[in-house]
C-alpha positions as CSV (number, residue, x, y, z in Angstrom):
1,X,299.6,226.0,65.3
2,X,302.1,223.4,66.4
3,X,302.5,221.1,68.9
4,X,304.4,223.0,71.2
5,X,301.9,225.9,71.1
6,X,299.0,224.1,71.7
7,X,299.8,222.5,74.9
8,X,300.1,225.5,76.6
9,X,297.2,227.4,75.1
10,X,295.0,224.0,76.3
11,X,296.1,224.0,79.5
12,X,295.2,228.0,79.4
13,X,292.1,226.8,78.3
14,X,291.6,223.8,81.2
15,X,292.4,227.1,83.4
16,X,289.6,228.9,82.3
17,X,286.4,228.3,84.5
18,X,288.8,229.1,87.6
19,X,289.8,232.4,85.9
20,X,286.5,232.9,84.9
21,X,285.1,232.5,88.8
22,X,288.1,234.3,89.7
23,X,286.9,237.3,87.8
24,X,283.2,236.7,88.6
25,X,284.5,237.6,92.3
26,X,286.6,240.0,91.5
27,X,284.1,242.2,89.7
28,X,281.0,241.7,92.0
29,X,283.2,242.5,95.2
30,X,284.1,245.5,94.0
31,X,280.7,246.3,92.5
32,X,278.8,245.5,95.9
33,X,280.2,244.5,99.5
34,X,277.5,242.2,100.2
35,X,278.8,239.5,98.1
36,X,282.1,238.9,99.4
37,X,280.4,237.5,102.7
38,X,280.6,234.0,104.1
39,X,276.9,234.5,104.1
40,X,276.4,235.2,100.7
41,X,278.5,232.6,99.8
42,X,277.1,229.7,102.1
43,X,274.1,231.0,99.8
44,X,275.3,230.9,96.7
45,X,276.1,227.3,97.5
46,X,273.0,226.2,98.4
47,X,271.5,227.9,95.2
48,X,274.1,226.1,93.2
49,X,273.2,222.5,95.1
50,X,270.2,221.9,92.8
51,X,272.3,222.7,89.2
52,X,275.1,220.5,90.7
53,X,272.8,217.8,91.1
54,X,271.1,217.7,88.1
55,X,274.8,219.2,86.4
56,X,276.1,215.9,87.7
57,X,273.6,213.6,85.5
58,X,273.9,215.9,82.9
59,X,278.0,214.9,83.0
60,X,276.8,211.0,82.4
61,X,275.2,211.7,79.7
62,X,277.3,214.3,77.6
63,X,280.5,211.5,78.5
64,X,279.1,209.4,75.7
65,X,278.3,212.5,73.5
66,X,274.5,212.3,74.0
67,X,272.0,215.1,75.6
68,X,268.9,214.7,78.0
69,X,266.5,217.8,77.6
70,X,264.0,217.0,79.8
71,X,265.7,217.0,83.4
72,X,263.7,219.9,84.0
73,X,260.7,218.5,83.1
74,X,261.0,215.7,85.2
75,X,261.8,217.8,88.1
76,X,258.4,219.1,87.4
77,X,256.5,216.2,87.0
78,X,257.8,214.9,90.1
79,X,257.3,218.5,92.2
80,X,253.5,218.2,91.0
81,X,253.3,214.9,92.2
82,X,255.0,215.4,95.3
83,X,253.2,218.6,95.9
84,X,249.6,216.6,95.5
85,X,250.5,214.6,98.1
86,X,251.6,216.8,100.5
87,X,248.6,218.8,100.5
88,X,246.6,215.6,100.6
89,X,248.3,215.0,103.7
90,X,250.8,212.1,102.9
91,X,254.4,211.9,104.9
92,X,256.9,213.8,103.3
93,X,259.1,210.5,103.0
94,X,256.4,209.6,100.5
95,X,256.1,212.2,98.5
96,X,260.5,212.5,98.1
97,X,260.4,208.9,97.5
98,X,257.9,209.8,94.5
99,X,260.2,212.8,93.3
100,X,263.1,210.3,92.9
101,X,260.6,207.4,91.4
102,X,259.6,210.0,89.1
103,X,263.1,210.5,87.9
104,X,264.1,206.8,87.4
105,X,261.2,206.7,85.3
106,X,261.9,209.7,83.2
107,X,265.0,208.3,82.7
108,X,264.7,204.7,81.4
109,X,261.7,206.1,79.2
110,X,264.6,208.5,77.8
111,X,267.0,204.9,77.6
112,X,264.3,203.1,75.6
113,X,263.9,205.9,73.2
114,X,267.8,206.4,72.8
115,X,268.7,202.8,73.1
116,X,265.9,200.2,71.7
117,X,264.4,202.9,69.2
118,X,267.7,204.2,67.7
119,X,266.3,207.6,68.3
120,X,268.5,210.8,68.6
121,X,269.0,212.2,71.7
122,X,268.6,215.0,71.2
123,X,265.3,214.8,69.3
124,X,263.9,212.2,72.1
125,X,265.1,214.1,74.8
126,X,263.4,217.1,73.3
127,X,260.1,215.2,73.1
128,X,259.9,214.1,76.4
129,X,260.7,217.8,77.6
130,X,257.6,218.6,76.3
131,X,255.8,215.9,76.6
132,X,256.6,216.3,80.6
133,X,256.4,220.2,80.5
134,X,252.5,219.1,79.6
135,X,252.1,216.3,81.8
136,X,253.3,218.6,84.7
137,X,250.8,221.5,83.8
138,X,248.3,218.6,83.6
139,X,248.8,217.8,87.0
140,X,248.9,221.1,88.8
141,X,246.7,222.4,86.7
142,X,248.9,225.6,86.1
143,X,248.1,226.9,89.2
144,X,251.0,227.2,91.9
145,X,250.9,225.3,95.0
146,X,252.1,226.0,98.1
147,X,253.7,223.2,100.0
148,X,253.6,222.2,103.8
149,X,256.8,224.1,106.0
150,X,258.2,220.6,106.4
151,X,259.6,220.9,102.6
152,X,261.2,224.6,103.5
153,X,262.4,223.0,107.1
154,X,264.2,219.9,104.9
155,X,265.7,223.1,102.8
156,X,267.0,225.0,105.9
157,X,267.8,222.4,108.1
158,X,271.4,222.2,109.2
159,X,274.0,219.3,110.5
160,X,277.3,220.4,112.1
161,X,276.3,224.1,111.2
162,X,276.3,223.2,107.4
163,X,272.9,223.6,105.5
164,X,271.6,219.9,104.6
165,X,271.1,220.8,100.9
166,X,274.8,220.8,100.8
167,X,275.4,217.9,102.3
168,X,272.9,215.9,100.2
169,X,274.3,217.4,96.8
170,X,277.7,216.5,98.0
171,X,276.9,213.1,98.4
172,X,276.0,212.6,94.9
173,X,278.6,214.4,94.2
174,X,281.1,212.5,95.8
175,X,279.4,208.6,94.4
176,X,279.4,210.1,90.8
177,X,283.2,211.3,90.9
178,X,283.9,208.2,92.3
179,X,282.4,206.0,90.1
180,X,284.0,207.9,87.0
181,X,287.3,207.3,88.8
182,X,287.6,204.7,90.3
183,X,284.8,202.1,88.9
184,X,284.9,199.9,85.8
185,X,281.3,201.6,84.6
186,X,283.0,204.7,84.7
187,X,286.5,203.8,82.5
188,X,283.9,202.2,79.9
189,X,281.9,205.4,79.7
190,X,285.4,207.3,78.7
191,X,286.1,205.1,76.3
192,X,282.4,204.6,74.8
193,X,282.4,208.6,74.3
194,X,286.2,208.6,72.7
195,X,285.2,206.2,70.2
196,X,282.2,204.0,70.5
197,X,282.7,202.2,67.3
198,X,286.2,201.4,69.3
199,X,283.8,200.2,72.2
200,X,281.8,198.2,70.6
201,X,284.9,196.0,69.4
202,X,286.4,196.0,72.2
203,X,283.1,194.3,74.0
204,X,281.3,196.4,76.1
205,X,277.7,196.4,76.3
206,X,277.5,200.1,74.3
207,X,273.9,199.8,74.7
208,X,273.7,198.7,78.4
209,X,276.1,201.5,79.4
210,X,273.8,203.9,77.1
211,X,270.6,203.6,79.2
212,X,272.6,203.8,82.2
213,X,273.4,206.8,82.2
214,X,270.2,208.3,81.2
215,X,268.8,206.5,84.2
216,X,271.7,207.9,86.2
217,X,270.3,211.4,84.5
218,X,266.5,211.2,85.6
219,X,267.6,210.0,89.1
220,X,270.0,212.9,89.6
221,X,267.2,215.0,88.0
222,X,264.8,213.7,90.6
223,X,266.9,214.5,93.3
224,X,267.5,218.0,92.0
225,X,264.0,218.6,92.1
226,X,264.0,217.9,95.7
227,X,266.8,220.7,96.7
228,X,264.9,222.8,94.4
229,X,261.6,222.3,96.1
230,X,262.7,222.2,99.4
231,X,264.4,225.8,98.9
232,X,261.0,227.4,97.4
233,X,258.7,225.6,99.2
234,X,256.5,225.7,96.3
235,X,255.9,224.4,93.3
236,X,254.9,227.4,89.8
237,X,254.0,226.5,86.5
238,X,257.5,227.3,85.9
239,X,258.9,225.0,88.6
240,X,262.3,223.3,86.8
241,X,262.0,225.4,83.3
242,X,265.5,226.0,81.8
243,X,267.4,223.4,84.1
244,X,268.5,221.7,81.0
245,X,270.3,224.5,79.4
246,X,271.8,225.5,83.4
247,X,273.1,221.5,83.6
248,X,274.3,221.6,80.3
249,X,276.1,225.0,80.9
250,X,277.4,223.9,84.4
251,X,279.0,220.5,83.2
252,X,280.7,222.2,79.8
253,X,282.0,225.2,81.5
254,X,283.6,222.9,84.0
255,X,285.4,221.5,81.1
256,X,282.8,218.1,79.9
257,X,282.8,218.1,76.4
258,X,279.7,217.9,73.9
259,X,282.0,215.6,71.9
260,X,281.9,212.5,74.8
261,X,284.6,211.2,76.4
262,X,286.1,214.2,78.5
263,X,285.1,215.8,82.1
264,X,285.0,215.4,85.5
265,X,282.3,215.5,88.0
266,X,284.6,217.4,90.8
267,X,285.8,219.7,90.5
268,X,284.8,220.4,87.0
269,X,280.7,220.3,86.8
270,X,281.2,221.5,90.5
271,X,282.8,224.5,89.6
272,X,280.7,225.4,86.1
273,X,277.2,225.1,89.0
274,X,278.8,227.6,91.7
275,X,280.3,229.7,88.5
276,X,276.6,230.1,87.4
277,X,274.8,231.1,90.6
278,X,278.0,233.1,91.7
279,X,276.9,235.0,88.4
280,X,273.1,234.9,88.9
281,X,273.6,235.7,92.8
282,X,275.8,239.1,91.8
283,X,273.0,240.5,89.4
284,X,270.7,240.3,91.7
285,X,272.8,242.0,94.1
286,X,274.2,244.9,92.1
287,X,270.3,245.4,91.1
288,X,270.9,244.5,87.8
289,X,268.2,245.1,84.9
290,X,266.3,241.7,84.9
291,X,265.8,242.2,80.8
292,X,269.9,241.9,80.8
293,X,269.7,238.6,82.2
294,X,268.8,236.5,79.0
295,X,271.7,238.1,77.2
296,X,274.2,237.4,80.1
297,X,272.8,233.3,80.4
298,X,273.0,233.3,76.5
299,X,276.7,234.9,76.6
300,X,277.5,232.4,79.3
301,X,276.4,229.3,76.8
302,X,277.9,230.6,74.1
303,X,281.4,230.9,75.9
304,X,281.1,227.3,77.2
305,X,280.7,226.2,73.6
306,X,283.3,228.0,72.5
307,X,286.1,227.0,75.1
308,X,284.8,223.4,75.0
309,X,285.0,223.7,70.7
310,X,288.2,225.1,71.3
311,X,289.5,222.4,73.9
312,X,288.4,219.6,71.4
313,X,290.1,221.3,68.1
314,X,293.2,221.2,70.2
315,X,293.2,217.9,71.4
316,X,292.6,217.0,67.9
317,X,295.2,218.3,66.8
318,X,297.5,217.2,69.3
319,X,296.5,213.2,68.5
320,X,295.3,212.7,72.2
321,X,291.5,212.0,70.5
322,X,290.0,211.5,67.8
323,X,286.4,213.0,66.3
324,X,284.6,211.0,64.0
């Protein structure tokens, strides 16, 4: 394909994840007339504030081309500790303060494994999932706890008539775009995930800006875990399980690449969050077969990996980045 051709087909391609949530609508309005409600949809955001969140760490992290696994289990980790405490009676200050502790921990133990041991992300990441997934069980013992109404309050709380989950995951939101855009840190991540041999000659601290942002990770994962747990009210043995794959999903179908160096907090990661849960939210509506939903979340990876393969063969190919 030539040059001429592939511009427009990429730009088709950029397109996709609005066409996609265009469809997405489309279908489940006709299918059901509860979905196209401003109800519904103030709901589907506040399901889709958690993913966001933790969607918007995830972002960090794939920019340089790396993975982090074990968001979810840190969101667990952090709900068992949190959810100990409350029941203990501690302030519920406290026990947030210990959900986002939790996550800045996860996260530089993710940095040190990544940065000072030379390990793959992917395989330390996928240590400490289960390493946490453990610790968590460990600390609720398996057995679900429900939590004090002060966590469900926080989750259905409202300022100026909009829910405050919303306006909590906007403001991370709105600091991580921002500091992509319009921040030093973020123009050096860019460039570490274009070429990080490039990087490294250039000067920057490659390793520095490495454990960054899986600190910026386990932070966003820790604050995830609080819109999650404020929503439930509870914490399951399952609390946080499959987070990973709905961050990892949400940032690459918003058009963040697994190759580093491409994607955009807002609208992109945004988007691929409210795309998921817009999804999720219209099964459950329609009364879809539950056993279909593990073949519709595997379809929906599998077509952010395609369009985000796609996008990078045709920037390739088009001399506006190179793979190595």
């Amino acid at each position: 394909m030539n040059s001429s051709g592939s511009k427009p087909l990429l730009r088709l391609l950029d397109f996709a994840p609005v066409a996609l949530f265009a469809v997405v609508l489309l279908v489940f309005g006709l299918m059901s007339d509860k979905f196209l409600t401003a109800d519904n949809f103030t709901q589907i955001l506040v399901q889709s504030s958690a993913t966001a969140v933790v969607a918007t760490g995830m972002t960090f992290v794939l920019l340089t081309a790396g993975v982090d696994l074990s968001v979810g289990a840190i969101m667990f980790i952090g709900a068992g500790l949190a959810g100990k405490m409350a029941l203990a009676g501690q302030p519920l200050p406290l026990c947030l303060l210990v959900m986002i502790g939790v996550g800045l921990m996860g996260g530089a133990v993710n940095a040190l494994l990544v940065t000072r041991l030379k390990l793959v992300a992917f395989i330390a990441t996928l240590a400490t999932l289960y390493i946490g997934r453990g610790t968590g069980r460990w600390i609720t013992q398996t057995r679900a706890m429900n939590l004090p109404d002060a966590f469900l309050a926080l989750g259905s709380a409202k300022w100026l008539s909009i829910p405050l989950p919303l306006w909590m995951a906007g403001a991370v939101i709105l600091i991580a775009q921002l500091v992509l855009s319009n921040t030093p840190f973020g123009r050096q991540l860019y460039a570490l995930g274009n070429n990080p041999e490039a990087a490294r000659k250039a000067g920057l601290n490659t390793t520095r800006l490495l454990a960054a942002v899986y600190i910026i990770c386990g932070l966003c994962a820790g604050l995830g875990g609080i819109l999650a747990l404020a929503q439930l009210g509870a914490v399951s043995p399952k609390f946080g399980e499959l987070y990973e794959f709905d961050a990892i999903t949400a940032a690459v179908l918003g058009g963040t690449s697994l190759f580093g160096g491409r994607g955009k907090v807002f609208p992109g990661t945004v988007l691929g969050a409210i795309l998921l849960k817009s999804i999720f939210n219209g099964l459950v509506i329609v009364q879809a077969d539950p056993y279909l939903y593990p073949l519709i979340t595997s379809g929906i990876i599998f077509l952010a990996v395609l369009l985000d393969s796609q996008r990078t063969e045709l920037l390739a190919r088009l001399n506006r980045r190179r793979i190595f």
